[in-house]
Steps between C-alpha positions, in 0.01 A plus 500: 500500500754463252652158641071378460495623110808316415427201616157502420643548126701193545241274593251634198788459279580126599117425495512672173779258356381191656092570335684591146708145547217261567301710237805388251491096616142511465507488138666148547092416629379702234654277201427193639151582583464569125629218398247270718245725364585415163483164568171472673330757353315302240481164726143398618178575318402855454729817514548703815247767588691868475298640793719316768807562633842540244639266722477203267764279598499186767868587604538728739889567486805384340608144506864561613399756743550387890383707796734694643583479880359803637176345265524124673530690871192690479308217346531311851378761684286664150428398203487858387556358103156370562312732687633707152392320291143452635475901450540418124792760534778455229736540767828350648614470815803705420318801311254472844786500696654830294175674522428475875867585572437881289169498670613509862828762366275725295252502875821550691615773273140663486482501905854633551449794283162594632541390888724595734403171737861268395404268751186326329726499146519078514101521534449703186753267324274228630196647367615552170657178450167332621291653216640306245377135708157719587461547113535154416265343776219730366580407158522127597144566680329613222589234273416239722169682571405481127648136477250398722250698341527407140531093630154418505476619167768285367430190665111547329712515205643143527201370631352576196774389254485162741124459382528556166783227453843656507763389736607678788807638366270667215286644780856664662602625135146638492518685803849616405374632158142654655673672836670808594766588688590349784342172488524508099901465499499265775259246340709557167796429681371155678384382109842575363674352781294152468526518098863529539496136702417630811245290697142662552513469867840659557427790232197574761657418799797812351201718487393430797851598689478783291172658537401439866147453489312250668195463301799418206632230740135371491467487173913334425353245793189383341681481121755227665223336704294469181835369318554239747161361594242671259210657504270811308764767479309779357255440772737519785623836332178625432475456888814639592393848272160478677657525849756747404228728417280433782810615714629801302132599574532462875821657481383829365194494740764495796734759310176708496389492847855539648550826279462698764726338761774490190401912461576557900815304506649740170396802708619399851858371351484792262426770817841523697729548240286794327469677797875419540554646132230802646693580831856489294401815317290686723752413795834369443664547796236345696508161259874483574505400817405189404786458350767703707387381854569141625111492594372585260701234224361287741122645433529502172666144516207361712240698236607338202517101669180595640363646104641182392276236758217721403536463151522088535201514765233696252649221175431209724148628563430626163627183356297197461557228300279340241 
């Protein structure tokens, strides 16, 4: 018990030291972010609405900053720097990494002291080191959820600035100004990027890689079709909102008739391990042969792959794509 304490102190402590060192280099990205903002805060026409997001600047980290390796191996098998930063968390990969290292030590520590079962210790470490990942998928959800939402409303916004003369530039910088957070900021960021010399179709093709939305691909697509061969922008994006409504009203049909299939899947997945939790205090002896006896880790083995197909069987059913 004691040997499990120490070195769960260690770890904490060296997460602790590497979170308070990359908290100390960030201020490196801090100064130069002010300084761009300095620069471009007063470029364009019109001033920058207050309502969207404090992060103002086109540069997203310092100019003399490199990935490290551990950084350039993950990003072949995941770019976790951008799954980040489509969750809009101000977070890098080494504070992520420091936080879902004390996660699964702090689980560990909490399931030593109040089980007796040693053998299943890696799984809690697991677990807790997982929540940190879970946290920023549901984060990264929900903003892309209300990207998609608040689109249609933006690209109305440009259609309109198309028809009453401005360029399309003006019509980004109006959406920018108008917008909230999370399409606000990313708008803003496209306008700065192509007033800084960027061109128009690269700023949008940026936001495209960074918001992964395919109506947004649509809309990128037609803007460098138009460019090239021509054509009645506003009303190809008056279209584009059109359909993107028509389908966000489909899609909340289906999400309303599959409610209940979505309810029965939360309580069949939810079922075994309460009345795991249920039989572990009213009978503890009997739980642990699951556990002690080669048969039943099997069981118990053979429950939880079979919990898992379940779980993938009632999403592909529930699941249909608009």
């Amino acid at each position: 018990m004691i040997f499990y304490i120490l070195m769960g102190t260690i770890v904490v402590g060296t997460a602790g030291v590497i979170y308070g060192a990359s908290m100390l280099f960030s201020n490196d990205e801090k100064l130069v972010n002010s300084r761009l903002e300095a620069l471009t805060s007063n470029r364009g026409r019109g001033a920058s609405n207050p309502k969207t997001s404090p992060n103002k600047s086109v540069l997203k980290s310092p100019l003399n900053v490199s990935p490290s390796q551990l950084e350039q191996l993950l990003s072949r098998m995941f770019n976790l720097s951008a799954f980040i930063e489509q969750s809009g968390l101000k977070l890098s990969n080494t504070n992520f990494f420091g936080m879902t290292l004390c996660s699964g030590v702090v689980f560990t520590l909490v399931f030593i002291t109040m089980s007796p079962i040693k053998s299943v210790t890696p799984m809690a470490f697991g677990l807790g080191a997982i929540l940190p990942l879970g946290y920023v998928w549901f984060v990264r959800k929900r903003r892309l959820k209300r990207f998609a939402k608040q689109l249609p409303e933006a690209l109305d916004l440009i259609t309109q600035a198309l028809r009453a003369g401005q360029s399309l530039p003006a019509g980004i910088q109006l959406v920018a100004e108008q917008m909230v957070e999370p399409l606000g900021p990313e708008f803003k960021r496209c306008y700065e990027q192509q007033n800084l010399g960027v061109a128009l179709e690269d700023s949008l093709k940026g936001m495209t890689e960074r918001i992964p939305n395919l109506d947004l691909q649509f809309f990128a697509t037609s803007v460098m079709l138009q460019r090239q061969t021509g054509g009645d922008l506003a009303e190809i994006l008056n279209k584009i909102a059109k359909l993107i409504r028509e389908r966000l009203q489909i899609w909340g049909q289906i999400q309303a008739l599959t409610g209940e299939g979505r309810l029965s899947g939360i309580v069949l997945l939810a079922l075994p391990p309460a009345l795991f939790l249920v039989m572990l205090k009213l009978n503890y002896s009997y739980v642990m042969m699951l556990f002690e006896d080669p048969l039943g880790q099997q069981m118990l083995a053979v429950g939880i792959v079979m919990q898992l197909l379940g779980a993938a069987a009632i999403k592909k059913i529930i699941t249909i794509k608009v």
